[in-house]
N, C-alpha and C positions, 0 to 999 in steps of 0.2 A: 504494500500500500504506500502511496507517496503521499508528502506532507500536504498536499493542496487537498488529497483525499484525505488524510485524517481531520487536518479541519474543516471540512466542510460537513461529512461525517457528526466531530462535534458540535456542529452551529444547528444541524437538522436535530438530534438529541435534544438540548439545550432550549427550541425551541417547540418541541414536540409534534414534530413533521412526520410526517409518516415517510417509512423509507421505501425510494424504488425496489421493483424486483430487481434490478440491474445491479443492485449492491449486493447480493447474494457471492455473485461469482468472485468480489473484491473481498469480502470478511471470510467466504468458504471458497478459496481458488481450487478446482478440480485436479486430482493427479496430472502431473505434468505427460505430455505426450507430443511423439513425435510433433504429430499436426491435428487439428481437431475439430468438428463442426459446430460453430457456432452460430447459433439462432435465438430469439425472444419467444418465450415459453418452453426449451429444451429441456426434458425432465433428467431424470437420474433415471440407469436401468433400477435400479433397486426399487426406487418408487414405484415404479410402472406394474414392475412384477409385486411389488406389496400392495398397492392401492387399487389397482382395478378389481374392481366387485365380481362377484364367481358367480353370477346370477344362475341358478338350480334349471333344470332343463323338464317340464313341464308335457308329459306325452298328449298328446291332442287323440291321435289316432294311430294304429299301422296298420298298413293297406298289404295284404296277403297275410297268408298263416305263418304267423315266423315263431320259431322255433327258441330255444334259450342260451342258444348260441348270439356271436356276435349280428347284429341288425345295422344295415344302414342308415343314414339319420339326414332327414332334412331338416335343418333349423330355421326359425325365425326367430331373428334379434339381431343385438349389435354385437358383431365378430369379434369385438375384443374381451367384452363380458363374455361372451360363449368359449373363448378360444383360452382365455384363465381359466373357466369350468372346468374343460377337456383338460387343461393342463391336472387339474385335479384327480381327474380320471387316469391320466398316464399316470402318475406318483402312486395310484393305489393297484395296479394293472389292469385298469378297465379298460384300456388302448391300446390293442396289441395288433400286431399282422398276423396273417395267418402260421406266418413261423414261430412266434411268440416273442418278437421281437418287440420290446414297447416303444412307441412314440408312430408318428406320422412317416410313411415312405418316402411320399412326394406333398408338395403344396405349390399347387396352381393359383395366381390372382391375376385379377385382370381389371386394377381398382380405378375408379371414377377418378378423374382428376380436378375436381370443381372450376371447371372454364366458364360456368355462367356465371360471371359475375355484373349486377346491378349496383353502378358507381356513379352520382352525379356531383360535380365539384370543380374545382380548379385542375390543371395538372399536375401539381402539386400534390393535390390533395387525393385526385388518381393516385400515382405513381407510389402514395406511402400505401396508402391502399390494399394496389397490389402485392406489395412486401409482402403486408400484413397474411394474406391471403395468402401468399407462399409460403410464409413460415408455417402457418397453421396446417399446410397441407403437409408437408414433410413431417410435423411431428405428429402427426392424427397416422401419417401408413408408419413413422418409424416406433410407435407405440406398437402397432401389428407384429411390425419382422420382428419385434423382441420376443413376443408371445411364440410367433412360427419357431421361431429358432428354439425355443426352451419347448416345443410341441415334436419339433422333427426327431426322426431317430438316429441314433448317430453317423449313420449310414445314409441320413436320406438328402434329400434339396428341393430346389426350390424355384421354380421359375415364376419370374413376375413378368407382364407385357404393357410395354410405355409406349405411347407415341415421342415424336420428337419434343411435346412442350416440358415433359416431367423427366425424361430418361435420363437426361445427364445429372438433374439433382437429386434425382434416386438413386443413380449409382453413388453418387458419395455418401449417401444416406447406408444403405446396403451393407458396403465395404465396410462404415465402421460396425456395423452392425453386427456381421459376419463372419467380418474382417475377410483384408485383401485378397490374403493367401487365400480363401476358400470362392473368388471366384472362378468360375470356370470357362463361360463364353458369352460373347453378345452374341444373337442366333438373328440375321437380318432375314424377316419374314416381308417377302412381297405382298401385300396385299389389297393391290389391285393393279389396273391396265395406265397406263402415262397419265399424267399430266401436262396438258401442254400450257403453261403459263410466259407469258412473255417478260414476268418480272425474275424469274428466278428458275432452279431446278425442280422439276417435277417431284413432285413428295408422291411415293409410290411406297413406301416399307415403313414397319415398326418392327421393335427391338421386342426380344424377350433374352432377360437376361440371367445366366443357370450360377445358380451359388450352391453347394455344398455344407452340410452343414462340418462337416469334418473331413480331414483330409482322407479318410477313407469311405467312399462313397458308391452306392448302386449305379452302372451305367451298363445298358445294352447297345451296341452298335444297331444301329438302324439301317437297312440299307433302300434306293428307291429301285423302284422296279424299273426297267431299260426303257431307253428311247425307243419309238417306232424308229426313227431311221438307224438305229443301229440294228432292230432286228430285221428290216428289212435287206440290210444291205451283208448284215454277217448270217442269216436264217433264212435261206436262198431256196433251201429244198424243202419238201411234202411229201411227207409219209403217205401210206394206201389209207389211213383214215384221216387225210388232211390237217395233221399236224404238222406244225411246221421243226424243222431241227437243223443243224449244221455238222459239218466233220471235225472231227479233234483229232489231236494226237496220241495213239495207242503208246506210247513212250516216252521215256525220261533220258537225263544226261546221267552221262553216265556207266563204264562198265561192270555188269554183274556178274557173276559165275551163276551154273545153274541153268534150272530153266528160264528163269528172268530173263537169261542170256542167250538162249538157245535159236535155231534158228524154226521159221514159222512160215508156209504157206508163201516160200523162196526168199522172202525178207531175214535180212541176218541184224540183229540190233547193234551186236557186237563191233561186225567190222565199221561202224559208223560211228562208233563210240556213246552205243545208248542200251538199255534195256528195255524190255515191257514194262508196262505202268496201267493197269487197269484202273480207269478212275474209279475209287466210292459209290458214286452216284448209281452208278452200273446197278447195282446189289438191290436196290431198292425200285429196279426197273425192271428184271426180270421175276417171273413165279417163283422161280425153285431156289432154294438155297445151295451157291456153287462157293459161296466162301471159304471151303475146305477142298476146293480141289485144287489142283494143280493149277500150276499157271497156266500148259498149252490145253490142259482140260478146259481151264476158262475161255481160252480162245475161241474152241471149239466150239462149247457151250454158246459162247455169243455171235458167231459167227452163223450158225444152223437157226438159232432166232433171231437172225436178222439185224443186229446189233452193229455188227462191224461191216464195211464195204471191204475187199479186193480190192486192188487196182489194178487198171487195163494192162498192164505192162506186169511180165514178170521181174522181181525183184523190186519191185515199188510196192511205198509203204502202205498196207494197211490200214483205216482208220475208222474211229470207231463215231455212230451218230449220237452228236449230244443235241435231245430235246429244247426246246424251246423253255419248257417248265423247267429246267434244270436249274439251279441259280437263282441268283439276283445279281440287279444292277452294283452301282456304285455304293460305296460308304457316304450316307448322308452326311454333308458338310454346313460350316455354319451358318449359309445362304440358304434359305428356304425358298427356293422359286419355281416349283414342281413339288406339284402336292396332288397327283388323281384319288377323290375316292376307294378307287378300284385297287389298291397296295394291294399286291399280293396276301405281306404276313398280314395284314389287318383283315382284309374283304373275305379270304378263302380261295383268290382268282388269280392268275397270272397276265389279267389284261394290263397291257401297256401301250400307256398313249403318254404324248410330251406337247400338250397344250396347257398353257400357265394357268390352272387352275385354281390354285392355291386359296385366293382370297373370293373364290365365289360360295354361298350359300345356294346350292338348289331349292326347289319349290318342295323335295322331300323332307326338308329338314330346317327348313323356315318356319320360325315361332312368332316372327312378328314385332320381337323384341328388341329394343336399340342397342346397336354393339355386339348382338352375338356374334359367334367367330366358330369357322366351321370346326365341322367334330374331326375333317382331314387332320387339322393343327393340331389339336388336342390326341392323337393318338400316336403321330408322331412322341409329345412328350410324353406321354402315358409308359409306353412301349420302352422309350430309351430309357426310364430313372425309375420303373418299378418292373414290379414281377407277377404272378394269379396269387390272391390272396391279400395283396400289399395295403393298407390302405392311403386313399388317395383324396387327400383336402382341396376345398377351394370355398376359401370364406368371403369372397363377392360372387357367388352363384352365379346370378344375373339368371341368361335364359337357360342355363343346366348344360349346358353343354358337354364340360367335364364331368358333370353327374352321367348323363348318357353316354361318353363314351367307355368311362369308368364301368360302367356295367358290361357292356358287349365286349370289354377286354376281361373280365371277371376278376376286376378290383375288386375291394372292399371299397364304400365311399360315404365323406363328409360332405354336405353342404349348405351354408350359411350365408341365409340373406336378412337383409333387415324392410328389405319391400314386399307387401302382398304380391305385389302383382308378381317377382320374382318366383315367389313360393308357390301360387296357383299356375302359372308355367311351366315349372318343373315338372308339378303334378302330372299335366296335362299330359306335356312331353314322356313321361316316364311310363306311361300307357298307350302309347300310339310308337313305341319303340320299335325296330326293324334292325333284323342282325347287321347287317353291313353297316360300316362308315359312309355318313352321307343320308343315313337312315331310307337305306333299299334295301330289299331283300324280304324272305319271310317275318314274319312278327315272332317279337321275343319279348317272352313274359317276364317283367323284374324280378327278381328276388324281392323279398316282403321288407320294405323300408317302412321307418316310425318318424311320422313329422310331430316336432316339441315346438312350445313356445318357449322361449327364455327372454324374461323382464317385461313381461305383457303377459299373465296369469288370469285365467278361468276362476274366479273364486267358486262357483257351482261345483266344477272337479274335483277340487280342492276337498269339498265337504265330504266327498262320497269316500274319500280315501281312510282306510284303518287308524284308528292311535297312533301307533308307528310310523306308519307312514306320513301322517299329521306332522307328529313331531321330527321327523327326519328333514320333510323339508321346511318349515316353520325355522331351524337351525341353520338351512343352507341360505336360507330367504335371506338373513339378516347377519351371513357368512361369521356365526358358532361355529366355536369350536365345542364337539359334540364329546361331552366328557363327564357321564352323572355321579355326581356326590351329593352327600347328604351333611346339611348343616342346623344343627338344634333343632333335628328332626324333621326338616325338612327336606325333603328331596328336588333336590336341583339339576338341571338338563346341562348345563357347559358351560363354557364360558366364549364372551368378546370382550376382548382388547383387556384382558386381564379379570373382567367383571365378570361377577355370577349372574347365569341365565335362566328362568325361570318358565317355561314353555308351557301356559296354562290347562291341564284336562279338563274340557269340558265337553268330552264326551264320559268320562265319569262322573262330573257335577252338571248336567243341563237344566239349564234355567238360570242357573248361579250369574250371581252379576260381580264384578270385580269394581267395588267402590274404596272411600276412604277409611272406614271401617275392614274391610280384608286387608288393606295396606298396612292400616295398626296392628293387625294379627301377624302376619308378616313378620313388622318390624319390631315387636317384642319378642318373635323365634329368633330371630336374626340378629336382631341386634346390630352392631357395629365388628361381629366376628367376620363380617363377607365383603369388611370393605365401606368405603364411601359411596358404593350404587350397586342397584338391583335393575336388569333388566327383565320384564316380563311380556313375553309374548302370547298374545291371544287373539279372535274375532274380536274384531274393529266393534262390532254392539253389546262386546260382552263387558267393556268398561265404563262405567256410570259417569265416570270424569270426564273433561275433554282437554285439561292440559295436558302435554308431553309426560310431565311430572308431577310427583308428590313429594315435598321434605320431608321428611320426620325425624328433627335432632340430628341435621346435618348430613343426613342417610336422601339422597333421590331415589327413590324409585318410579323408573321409568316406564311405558306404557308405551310397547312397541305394539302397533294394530296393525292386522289382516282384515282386510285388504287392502290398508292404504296408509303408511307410514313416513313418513322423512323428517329425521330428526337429522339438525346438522353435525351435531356431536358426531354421526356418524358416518359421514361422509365424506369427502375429501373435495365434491367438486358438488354446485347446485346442482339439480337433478333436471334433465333434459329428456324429454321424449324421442322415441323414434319418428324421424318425419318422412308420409307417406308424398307423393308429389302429384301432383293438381294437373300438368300437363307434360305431355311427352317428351318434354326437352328435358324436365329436371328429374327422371328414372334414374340417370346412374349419376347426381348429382352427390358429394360427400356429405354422407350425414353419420350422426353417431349420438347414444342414450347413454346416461350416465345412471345408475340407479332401477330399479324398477317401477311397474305400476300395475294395475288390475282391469279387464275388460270392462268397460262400461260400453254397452249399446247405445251407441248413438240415439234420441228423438227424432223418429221419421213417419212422416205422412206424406201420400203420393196419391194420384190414380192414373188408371189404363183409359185406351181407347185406340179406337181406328182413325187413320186419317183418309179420309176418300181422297183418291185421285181421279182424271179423265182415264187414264189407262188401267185396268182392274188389276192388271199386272203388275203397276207399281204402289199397288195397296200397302200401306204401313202401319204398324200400330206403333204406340207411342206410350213411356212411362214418365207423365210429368210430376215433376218433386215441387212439394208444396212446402216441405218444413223438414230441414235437416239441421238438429245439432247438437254440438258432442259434450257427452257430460264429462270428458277427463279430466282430473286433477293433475292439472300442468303449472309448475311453477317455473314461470317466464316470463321473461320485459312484455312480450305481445301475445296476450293469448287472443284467442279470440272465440268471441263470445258469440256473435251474433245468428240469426237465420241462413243456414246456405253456406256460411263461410268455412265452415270447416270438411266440406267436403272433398274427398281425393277423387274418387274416382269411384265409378259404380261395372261391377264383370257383370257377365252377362251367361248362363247357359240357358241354349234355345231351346234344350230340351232335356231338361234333369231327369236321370231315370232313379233318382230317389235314393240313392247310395253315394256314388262317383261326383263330385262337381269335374263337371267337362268344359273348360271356360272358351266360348264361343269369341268375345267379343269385349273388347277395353274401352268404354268410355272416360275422358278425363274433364273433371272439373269445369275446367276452359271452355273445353268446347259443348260442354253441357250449359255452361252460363249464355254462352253465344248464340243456342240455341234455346235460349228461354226456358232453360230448365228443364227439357225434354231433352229424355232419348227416345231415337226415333231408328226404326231398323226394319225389314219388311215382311209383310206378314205371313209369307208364304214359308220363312225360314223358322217359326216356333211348333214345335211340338206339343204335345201335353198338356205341359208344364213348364215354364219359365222361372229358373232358378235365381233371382235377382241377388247381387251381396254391393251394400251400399259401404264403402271404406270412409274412415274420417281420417285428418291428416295424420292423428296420435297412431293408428292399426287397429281404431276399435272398428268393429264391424255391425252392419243389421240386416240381417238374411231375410228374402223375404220368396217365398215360393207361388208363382201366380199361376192359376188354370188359366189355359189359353181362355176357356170363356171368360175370362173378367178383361179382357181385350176387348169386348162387343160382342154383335154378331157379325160380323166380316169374319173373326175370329174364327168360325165356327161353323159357316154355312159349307156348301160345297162349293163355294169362288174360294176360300183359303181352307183347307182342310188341313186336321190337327194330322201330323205325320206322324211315324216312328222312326229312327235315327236306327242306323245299324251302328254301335260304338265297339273300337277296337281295346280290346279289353284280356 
């Protein structure tokens, strides 16, 4: 510290100023290091890994029969609370692969970069702005790699994919993160066709960039399957069932003794200085097993089934036909700009074509969703940095991509979003699944995955759950340490942050109310033996109080309520919701919840009807929203209160068959407002029953199930008839 600094230091003291954060890094200077990132609001790893909340994982459903073995898991919530959870899970072996190796194999992201930003000002007052906005974003993903990193398995990595505005200040982020030595490559992915700009070079690629978590790490070579003009110009001939093949070499350099060496159908290997060499491949092309015979037995062998050619001339070499299917191309290198579908090892096929297809999405495997990227990408990394069994992370979902391909290579798989529409996507896609990459091929039924909520809780579920069960997660809710002892008779459930924790039964006492009087009983068991505070946890209606706390003789005891609590003593950062997004720009915009909270259904009133048009054909019905809004308990500078405004977006299935939601159709916000609070869609596409789910920005939800007759009679006549959907399932 220099002298300007310590008196000024003293003068802010002295005059009872409050001190910048910026003094921190002066009175506590950080281990000294090579070179180091500095930013405004950079945490400490220690913090990160101590303070981020381990929000409990909350089963909603699981879709097929699964068994009590490991299950896949789709999550909603914020990736960082989820990804502490998990971390919890690895430390007790709930995280294994199928070898039994604990932590993560591989972790895919593919995270938002928040480029929407609304700034109006001077440019001045732009340009801190922007700062502002960058720093926040590097420390919001470098909070994540810390959590990957203490997730992955020692053995595993990690790719992450940037455009050009984030990549370069991600990789400094990364590197210390991961450090240097464990990166591995920048991987330039083509993904799409030119650019012709007249101001600059055509921006055609993004980075995805591979880190290691340790210098010993999972890697498969990957290879691509051949150019057509190489097979055309080296796979010249066609076999009697029109395959095509080429000639190779019956031999190596080299002289042998033996029959190796021997002379063969006037060919001598010997005098030329070579011997036979039966390739491998061979063995696995004919029926019979000749791998114990003789060499010139083998000849023979291959030679009477048609294996080997003569040549016209005697004394000319022999050679033997290698198939088309034999092989693969090249060793995929760090340029991705040949990507078909059709890979060989992935598809089951050995077509090969060399059209840049890398960065198109077909109409098979289009979700509709901003940003997806095809499943080609994705199995390339899949395939290089895991194994069958492995499990494989990606905690910005998005449209599932990595979820779907993760399956059809028969990963194990994570995936964590914190947007509905994300999580109803996935669904969608994970039942409309097709073996091949690119999703063609026959239908392939998932293995039975369990979607959780984490930090947006069901209290209704909640209820149905055992004692145990109650108090298991009641402990994780409010991240106890789950350790029962008994003090002056009392029996107590753990402790937080050193305090004794009290997890109310009242499924053994119902009706019981928890007032000032049980507090006095309480605090004359108690006493002052357990400390300066008592925490107790119970339903939110079972405490007759309504402040946080009670004294008694300098003892608090605290009043932590289900379903809805936030005391600051306990938390490290105000408590922020998940935010759902209003219109289609802002889906993969950064967002992030600190804390939990409880589903409240939004207040909603709406009605149906037809809209007559001239052409019967373009008959539409219509769902107009009369009154939407959201009762969550959000503490924030801007909530908002009013009719309408807290609406996200409302899915649509056209035709619920009363199990499955099938989400047909994304209306958002915006362009609901635009259109006067209707949605509008045509009437010849609903079935049944219309499955309607109204989102408010928090994730609460209000489902609502309509009979196509509450549409009219358009609805219903024989000009729109109610259909039935075949769904692939």
């Amino acid at each position: 510290m220099t002298e300007e600094q310590r008196r000024e230091l003293i003068r802010l003291l002295d005059q009872g100023e409050n001190i910048s954060p910026e003094w921190a890094r002066i009175l506590f200077p950080p281990e000294k290091r090579e070179y180091e990132l500095v930013y405004f609001g950079k945490e400490r790893e220690e913090d990160i890994l101590a303070n981020t909340l381990a929000v409990p994982l909350q089963l909603v459903r699981t879709l097929g029969n699964n068994g009590n073995g490991w299950h896949n898991m789709l999550i909603f919530g914020d990736n960082l609370q989820v990804m502490k959870r998990l971390l919890k899970m690895k430390k007790v072996g709930q995280l294994c692969n199928a070898d039994g190796t604990p932590g993560v194999r591989l972790v895919y992201i593919d995270p938002p970069f928040a480029t929407k930003q609304e700034f109006r000002g001077t440019q001045d007052q732009k340009a801190y702005q922007d700062k502002v906005v960058g720093a926040q974003f590097v420390e919001f993903l470098r909070r994540r790699l810390v959590l990957i990193r203490e997730l992955l398995a020692d053995d595993g990595s990690l790719y992450i994919h940037l455009d050009k505005r984030k990549a370069h200040y991600v990789k400094v982020v990364v590197d210390e993160v991961f450090g240097e030595n464990n990166f591995r490559n920048e991987i330039i992915w083509r993904n799409t066709n030119s650019h012709n700009k007249a101001e600059t070079f055509g921006n055609i690629h993004q980075s995805l960039f591979l880190y290691a978590r340790s210098s010993r790490f999972l890697f498969q070579r990957t290879f691509r399957p051949r150019f057509r003009k190489y097979v055309e110009s080296h796979y010249r001939h066609t076999d009697e069932n029109g395959l095509k093949f080429r000639h190779s070499d019956l031999t190596g350099d080299g002289v042998r003794e033996g029959e190796s060496g021997s002379e063969w159908q006037g060919y001598n290997p010997t005098a030329r200085g070579r011997h036979w060499a039966i390739p491998g491949y061979i063995y696995d092309l004919v029926e019979d097993d000749i791998s114990k015979f003789g060499v010139i037995d083998k000849l023979d062998y291959l030679l009477k089934h048609g294996c080997i050619e003569l040549p016209r001339k005697l004394g000319g070499q022999p050679q033997i036909r290698r198939p088309e299917s034999v092989g693969q191309g090249n060793v995929l290198q760090d340029i991705w700009a040949y990507q078909p579908y059709t890979q060989g090892i992935y598809a089951g096929t050995k077509e090969a074509i060399d059209e840049d297809v890398s960065w198109a999405i077909g109409d098979s495997e289009s979700t509709g969703y901003p940003t997806q990227k095809p499943e080609g990408l994705l199995a390339r990394v899949i395939h290089s940095s895991s194994k069958r069994g492995d499990i494989v992370l990606d905690a910005f979902a998005g449209s599932g991509t990595t979820i779907a391909v993760a399956e059809k290579l028969d990963r194990r798989w994570i995936g964590i979003d914190c947007g509905k529409l994300a999580i109803y996507t996935i669904q969608k896609r994970m039942f409309e699944l097709r073996k091949e990459i690119g999703n063609k091929g026959t239908t392939l039924k998932p293995k039975p995955f369990t979607l959780y909520n984490a930090g947006l809780y069901d209290f209704s579920k909640l209820r149905e759950l055992s004692w145990e069960s109650w108090r298991f997660f009641a402990l994780q809710l409010f991240q106890c340490r789950d350790e029962p002892h008994t003090i002056g008779g009392v029996q107590l459930d753990g402790y937080l942050k050193g305090t004794c924790v009290l997890v109310f039964n009242h499924y053994r006492n119902p009706g019981v109310r928890i007032d000032e009087n049980t507090i006095q009983s309480l605090h004359e068991a108690l006493g002052s033996r357990m400390g300066r505070r008592l925490f107790i946890i119970a339903p939110s209606l079972t405490f007759d109080f309504q402040q946080d706390y009670i004294p008694i003789d300098g003892v608090r005891y605290y009043a932590l309520r289900i379903p809805y609590s936030i005391i600051h003593e306990l938390h490290q950062r105000e408590f922020t919701a998940l935010k759902q997004p209003s219109d289609e720009l802002a889906v993969n915009d950064t967002v992030e919840a600190v804390g939990f909270d409880f589903i409240r259904s939004p207040e909603l009133e709406y009605e149906c009807g037809v809209n007559k048009r001239k052409s019967e054909m373009l008959e539409e019905v219509f769902i107009r929203i009369k009154t939407f809004k959201s009762e969550a308990i959000v503490r924030e500078p801007l909530r908002k209160k009013g009719n309408l405004e807290t609406l996200s977006m409302v899915i649509l299935d056209y035709d619920f068959n009363g199990e499955v939601f099938d989400q047909d159709m994304v209306f958002f916000a915006d362009a609901i407002e635009k259109a006067d609070w209707e949605i509008r869609f045509p009437a010849r596409q609903i079935g049944k029953q219309v499955m309607a789910i109204f989102i408010d920005i928090y994730g609460n939800e209000a489902r609502e199930l309509i009979p196509c007759e509450k549409f009219g009679e358009g609805a219903v006549t024989g000009k729109v008839p109610c259909r039935k959907r075949t769904k692939v399932r």
